[in-house]
C-alpha positions in Angstrom: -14.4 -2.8 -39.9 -17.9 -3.5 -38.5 -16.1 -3.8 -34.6 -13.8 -1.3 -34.8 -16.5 1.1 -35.3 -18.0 -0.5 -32.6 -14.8 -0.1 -30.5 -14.8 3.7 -31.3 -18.2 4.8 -30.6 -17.3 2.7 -26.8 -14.5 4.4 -26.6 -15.4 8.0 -27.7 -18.6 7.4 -25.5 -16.7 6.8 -22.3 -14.0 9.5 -23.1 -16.9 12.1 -23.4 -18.4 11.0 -19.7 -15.2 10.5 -18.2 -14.7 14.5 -19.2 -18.0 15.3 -18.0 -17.7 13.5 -15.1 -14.2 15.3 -14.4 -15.5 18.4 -15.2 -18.0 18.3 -12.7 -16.1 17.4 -10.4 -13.5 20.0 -10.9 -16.4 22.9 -11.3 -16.8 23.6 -7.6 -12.8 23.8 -7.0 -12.8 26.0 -9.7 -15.7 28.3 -8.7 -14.4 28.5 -5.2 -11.4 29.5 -6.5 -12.9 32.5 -8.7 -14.5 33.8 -5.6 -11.8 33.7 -3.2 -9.2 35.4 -6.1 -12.3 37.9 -7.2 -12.3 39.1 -3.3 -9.2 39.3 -2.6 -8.2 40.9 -5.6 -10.7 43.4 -4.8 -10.0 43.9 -1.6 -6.4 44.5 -2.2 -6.8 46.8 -4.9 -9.6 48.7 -2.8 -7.1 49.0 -0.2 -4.1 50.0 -2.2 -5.2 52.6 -4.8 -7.0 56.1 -4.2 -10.0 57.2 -5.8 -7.6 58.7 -8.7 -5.4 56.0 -9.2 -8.5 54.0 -9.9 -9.8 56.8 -12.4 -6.4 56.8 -14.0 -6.7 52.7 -14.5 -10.5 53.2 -16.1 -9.5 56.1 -18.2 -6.2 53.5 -19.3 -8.7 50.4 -20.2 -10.7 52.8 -21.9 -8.5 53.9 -24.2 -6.8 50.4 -24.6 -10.6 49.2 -26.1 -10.9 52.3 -27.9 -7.8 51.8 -29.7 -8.4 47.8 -30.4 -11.5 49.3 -31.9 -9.4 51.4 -34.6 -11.1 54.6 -33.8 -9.6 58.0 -34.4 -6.2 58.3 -32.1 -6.1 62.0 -32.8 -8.9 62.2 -30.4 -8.6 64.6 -27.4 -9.5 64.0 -24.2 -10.1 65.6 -21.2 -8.4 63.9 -18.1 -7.8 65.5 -14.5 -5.4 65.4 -12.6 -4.8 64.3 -9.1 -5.3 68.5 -8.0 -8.5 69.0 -9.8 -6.8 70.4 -12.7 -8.0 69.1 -16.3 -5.7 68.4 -19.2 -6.6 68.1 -23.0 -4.1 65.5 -25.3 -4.8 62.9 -27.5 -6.0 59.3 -26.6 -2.7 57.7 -27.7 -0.7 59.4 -25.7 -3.0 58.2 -22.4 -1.0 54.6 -22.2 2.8 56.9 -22.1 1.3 59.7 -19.3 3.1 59.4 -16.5 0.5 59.4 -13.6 -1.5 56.5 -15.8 1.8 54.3 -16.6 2.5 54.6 -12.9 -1.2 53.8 -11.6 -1.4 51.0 -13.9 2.6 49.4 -12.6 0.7 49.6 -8.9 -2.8 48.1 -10.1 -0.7 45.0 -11.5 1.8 44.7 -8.5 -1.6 44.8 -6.1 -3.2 41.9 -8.7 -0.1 39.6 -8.3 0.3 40.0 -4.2 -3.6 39.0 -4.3 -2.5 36.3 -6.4 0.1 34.6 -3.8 -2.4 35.5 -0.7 -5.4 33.4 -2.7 -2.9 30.6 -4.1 -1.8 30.1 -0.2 -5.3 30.2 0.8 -6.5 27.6 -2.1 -3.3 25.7 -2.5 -3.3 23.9 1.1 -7.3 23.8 0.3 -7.2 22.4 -3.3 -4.7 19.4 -1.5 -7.4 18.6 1.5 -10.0 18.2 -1.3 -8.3 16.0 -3.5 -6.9 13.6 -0.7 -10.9 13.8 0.4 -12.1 13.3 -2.8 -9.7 10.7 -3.7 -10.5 8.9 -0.7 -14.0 8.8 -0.8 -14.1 7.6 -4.3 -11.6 4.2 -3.3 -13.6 3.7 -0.5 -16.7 3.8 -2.6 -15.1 1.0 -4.8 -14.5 -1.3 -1.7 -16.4 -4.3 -1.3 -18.1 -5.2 2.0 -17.3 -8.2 2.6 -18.2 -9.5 6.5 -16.8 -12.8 7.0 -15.2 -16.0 5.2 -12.6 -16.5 2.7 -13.0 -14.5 -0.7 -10.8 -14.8 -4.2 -8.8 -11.5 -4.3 -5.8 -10.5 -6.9 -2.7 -10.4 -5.7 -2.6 -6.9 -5.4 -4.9 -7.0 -3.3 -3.6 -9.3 -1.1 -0.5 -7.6 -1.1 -2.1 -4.5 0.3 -4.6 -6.2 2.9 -1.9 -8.0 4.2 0.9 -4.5 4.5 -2.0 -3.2 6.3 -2.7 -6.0 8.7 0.4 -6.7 9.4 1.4 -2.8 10.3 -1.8 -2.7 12.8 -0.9 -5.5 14.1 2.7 -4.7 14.9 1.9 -1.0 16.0 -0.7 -3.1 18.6 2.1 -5.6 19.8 4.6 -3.1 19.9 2.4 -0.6 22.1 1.4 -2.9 24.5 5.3 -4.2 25.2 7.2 -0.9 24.8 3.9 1.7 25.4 4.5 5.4 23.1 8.2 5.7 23.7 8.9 2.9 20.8 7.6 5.7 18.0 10.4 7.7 19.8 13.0 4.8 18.7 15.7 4.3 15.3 14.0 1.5 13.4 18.2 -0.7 14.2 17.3 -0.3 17.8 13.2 -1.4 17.5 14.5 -4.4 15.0 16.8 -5.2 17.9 14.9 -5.9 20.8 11.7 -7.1 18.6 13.4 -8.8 15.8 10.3 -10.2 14.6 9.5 -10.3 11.2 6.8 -12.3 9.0 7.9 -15.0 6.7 6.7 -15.3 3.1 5.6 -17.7 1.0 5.9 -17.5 -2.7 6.7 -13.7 -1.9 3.6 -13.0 -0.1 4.1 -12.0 3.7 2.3 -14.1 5.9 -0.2 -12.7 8.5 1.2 -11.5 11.5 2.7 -14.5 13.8 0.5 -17.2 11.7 3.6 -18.7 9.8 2.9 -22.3 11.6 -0.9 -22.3 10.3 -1.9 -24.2 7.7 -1.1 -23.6 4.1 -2.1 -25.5 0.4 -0.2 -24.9 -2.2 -2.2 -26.4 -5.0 -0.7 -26.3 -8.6 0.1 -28.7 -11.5 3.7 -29.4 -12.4 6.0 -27.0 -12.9 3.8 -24.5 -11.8 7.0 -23.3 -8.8 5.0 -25.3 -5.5 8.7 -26.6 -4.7 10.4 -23.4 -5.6 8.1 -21.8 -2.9 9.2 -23.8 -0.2 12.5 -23.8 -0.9 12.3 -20.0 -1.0 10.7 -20.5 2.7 13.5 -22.6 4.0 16.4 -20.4 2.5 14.2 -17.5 4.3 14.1 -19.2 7.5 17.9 -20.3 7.3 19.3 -16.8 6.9 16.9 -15.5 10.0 18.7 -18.5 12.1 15.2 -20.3 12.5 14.5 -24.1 12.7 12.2 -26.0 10.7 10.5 -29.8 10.2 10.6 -30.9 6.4 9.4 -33.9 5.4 11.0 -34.3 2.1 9.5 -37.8 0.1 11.8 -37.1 -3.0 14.9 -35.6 -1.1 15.3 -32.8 -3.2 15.3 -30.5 -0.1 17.8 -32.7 1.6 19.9 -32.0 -1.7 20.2 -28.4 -1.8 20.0 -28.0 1.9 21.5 -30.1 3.8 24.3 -29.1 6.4 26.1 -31.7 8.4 26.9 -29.4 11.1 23.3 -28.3 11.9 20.7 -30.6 10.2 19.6 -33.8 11.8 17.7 -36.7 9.2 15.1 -39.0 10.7 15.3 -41.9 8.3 16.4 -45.3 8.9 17.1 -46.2 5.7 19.4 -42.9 5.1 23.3 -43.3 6.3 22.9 -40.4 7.6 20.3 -40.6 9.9 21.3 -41.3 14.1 21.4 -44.3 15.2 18.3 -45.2 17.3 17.4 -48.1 19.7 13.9 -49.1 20.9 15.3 -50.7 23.8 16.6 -47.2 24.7 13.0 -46.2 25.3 10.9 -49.7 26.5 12.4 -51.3 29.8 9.4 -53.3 30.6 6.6 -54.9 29.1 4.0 -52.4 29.6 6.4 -50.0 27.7 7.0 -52.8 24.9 3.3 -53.0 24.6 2.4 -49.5 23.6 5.6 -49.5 21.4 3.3 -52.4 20.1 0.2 -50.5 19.6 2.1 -47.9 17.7 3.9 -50.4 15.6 1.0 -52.9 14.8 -2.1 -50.5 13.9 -5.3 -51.3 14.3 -6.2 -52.8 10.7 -9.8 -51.3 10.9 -11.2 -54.9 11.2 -14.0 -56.3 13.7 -13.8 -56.9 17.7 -11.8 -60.4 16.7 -8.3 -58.7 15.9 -6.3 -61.8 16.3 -3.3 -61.0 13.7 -3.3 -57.6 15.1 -2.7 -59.3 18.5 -0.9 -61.5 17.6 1.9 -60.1 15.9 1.8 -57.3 18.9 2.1 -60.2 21.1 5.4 -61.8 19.3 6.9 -58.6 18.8 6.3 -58.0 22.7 7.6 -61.6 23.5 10.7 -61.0 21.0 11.5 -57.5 22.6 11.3 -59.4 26.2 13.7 -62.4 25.1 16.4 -60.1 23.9 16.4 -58.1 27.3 17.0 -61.3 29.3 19.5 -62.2 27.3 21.6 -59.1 27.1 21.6 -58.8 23.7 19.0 -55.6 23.7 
């Protein structure tokens, strides 16, 4: 009980700014607002009814208070008439006079055209101070961050990298094609720059930096394979080539075509056949075949296995030559 009170008086607390904090923020909308409709409404009735018409409309609000106030509607008044003239009749009957009822249709049709001229006025004004406002208050919520990696959501990511990317494909585009591209169907741009940026467990990557480094880091079952693959089956359908190296074969499994993919492993059927003699001819060449067979152990300056096991592979390479069996 004791910390849902707790959670209400939070709560109410930070409803009860929040409203002050929106009010205040709506208060100078909303006295701009009362000015501009207060002056135009009073220059549009100034210019649209005469001296008696406004009499007419006073004399009409007067009685209107008079009878919310229950006085006596027997009551006769005195009210002229637009040729000096003065005529007596009782204060109900002011709302049905003619002249009145018609100054009164004219006072409301000038109050709604001042209406529509402030609501075009503070309508397109009203939408420039919101997008302002708006604005101003993300940007105030941004960090500042100058340089280095940083932990963001993915959200965030998201966004930062839709806006990279864009610049960065407005730039490339401008400096290839100049204005005229903006002037372009999006088929006919995707045509002659069909570049687009991979993604990797549906992130985009950065503009043209899909062959820099990327760790996927995750325990097991956590999808780091289901990423890749999702890379691979991304890059097939755009017709692009890739290197794998797969150490369990499960993307040989659910990739592999015959016609188009090429394994490099000697103990895989599959793989094409491939001679060392095809690339050493003499023993310089058998030597550095050597080097690259036969590390270097990480030993001292006296290496002699290492040599000597380069030395009988070269010897072996050498004897098969001369006897045509390479």
């Amino acid at each position: 009980m004791k910390r849902n009170l707790v959670n209400f008086t939070r709560g109410s607390q930070l409803l009860g700014h929040f409203s002050f904090m929106f009010a205040a923020g709506l208060k100078g909308p909303l006295i701009v607002a009362a000015l501009v409709i207060s002056w135009t409404s009073w220059w549009t009735i100034s210019a649209g009814l005469t001296d008696h018409e406004v009499y007419l409309v006073w004399m009409r609000i007067y009685a209107a208070i008079y009878g919310f106030m229950e006085f006596d509607p027997a009551k006769r008044i005195t009210l002229e008439t637009a040729f000096g003239a003065t005529i007596q009749f009782p204060i109900a009957q002011l709302e049905s006079y003619p002249p009145v009822v018609h100054a009164w249709q004219k006072l409301t049709g000038l109050l709604t055209s001042a209406l529509w001229r402030s609501g075009f006025l503070l309508v397109p004004a009203f939408a420039v101070f919101y997008w302002f406002a708006e604005r101003f208050g993300g940007r105030s919520k941004e960090r500042k961050h100058e340089r280095g990696a940083m932990l963001v959501t993915l959200p965030e990511l998201v966004d930062e990298l839709t806006a990279h990317n864009r610049r960065e494909r407005t730039r490339e585009l401008d400096s290839a094609l100049g204005w005229k591209w903006r002037l372009s169907l999006p088929r006919e741009i995707a045509r002659v720059f069909p570049y687009r940026p991979s993604h990797i467990a549906t992130v985009s990557y950065p503009w043209r930096l899909e062959q820099s480094h990327a760790m996927l880091i995750g325990t097991t079952g956590m999808g780091k394979t289901v990423a890749i693959s999702d890379m691979i089956a991304e890059a097939r359908a755009k017709g692009q080539r890739c290197v794998v190296f797969d150490l369990t074969g499960a993307f040989i499994e659910h990739f592999h075509a015959a016609h188009c993919d090429i394994i490099l492993n000697p103990l895989d059927a599959r793989c094409p056949q491939w001679s060392l003699f095809d690339e050493c001819r003499s023993e310089g060449e058998f030597w550095a075949a050597a080097d690259a067979l036969v590390p270097h152990d990480g030993g001292g300056e006296a290496q002699f296995w290492v040599i000597a096991a380069r030395a009988l592979f070269v010897e072996f390479c050498l004897k098969l030559v001369a006897e045509g069996r390479a």
